[in-house]
C-alpha positions in Angstrom: 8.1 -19.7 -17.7 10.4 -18.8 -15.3 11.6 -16.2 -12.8 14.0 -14.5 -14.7 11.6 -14.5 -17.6 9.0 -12.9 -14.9 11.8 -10.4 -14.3 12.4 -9.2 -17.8 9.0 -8.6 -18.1 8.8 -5.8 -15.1 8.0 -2.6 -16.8 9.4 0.5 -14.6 6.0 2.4 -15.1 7.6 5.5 -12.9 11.1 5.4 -10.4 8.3 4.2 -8.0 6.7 1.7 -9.6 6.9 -1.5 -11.4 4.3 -3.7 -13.2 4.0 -7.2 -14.1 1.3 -8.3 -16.2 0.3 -11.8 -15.5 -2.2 -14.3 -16.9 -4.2 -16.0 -13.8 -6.7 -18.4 -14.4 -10.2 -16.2 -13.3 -11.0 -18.9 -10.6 -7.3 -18.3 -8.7 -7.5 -14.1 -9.2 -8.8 -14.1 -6.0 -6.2 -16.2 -4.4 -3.3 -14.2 -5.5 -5.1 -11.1 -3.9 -5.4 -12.5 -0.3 -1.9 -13.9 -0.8 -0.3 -10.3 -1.7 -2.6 -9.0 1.4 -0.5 -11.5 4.0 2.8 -9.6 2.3 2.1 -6.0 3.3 3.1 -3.7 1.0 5.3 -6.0 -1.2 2.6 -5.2 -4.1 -1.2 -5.0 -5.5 -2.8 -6.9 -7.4 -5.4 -5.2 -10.1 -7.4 -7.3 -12.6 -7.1 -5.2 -16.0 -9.5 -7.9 -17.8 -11.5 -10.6 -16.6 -12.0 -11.6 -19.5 -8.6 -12.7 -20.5 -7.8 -13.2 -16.8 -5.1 -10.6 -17.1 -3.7 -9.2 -13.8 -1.4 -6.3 -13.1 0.9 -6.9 -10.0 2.1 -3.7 -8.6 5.4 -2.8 -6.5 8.1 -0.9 -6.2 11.6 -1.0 -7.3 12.8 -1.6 -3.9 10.6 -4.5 -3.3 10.7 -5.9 -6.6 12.9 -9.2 -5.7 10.6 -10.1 -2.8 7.5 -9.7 -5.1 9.3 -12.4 -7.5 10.2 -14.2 -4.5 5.9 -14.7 -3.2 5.1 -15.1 -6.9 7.1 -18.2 -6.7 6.2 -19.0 -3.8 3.0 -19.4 -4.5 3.4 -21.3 -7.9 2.0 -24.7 -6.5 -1.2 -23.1 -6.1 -1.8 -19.9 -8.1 -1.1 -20.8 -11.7 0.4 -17.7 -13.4 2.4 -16.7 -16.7 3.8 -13.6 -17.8 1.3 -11.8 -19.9 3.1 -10.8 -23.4 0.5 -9.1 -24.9 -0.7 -6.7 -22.7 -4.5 -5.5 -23.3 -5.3 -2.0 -23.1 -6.1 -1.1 -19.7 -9.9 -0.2 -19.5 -9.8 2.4 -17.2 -8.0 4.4 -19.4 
């Protein structure tokens, strides 16, 4: 799964925001969190359901690219796919 796939995915949620819904394995959630927190304000991470290890990234459409850009940075050691089948979220 790659980048551009990753970037297909991106759902305009407002004109100032942009999700991606991500599978992360449930040991490695954490890991993507603390590396989003060294990139200030490139996006957030929000775990919609532990149980399928489904995460939410959150950013903007001016920071989109650069939020692509850590996601693949951090491939080697955060093992992530694009979520096609988004669960409800269950806050809603």
């Amino acid at each position: 799964m790659g980048m551009e796939e990753a970037r297909a995915a991106a759902i305009l949620v407002d004109q100032h925001s942009v999700a991606l819904y991500l599978e992360v394995p449930r040991s490695q959630v954490v890991l993507l969190q603390a590396y989003f927190d060294l990139y200030d304000g490139v996006g957030t991470i929000r775990t919609l359901r532990s149980d399928r290890s489904v995460v939410c990234v959150l950013t903007t459409p001016s920071q989109l690219d650069t939020c692509l850009n850590v996601l693949q940075t951090v491939r080697a050691q955060v093992t992530w796919q694009v979520c096609h089948n988004v669960p409800p979220d269950p806050m809603e």
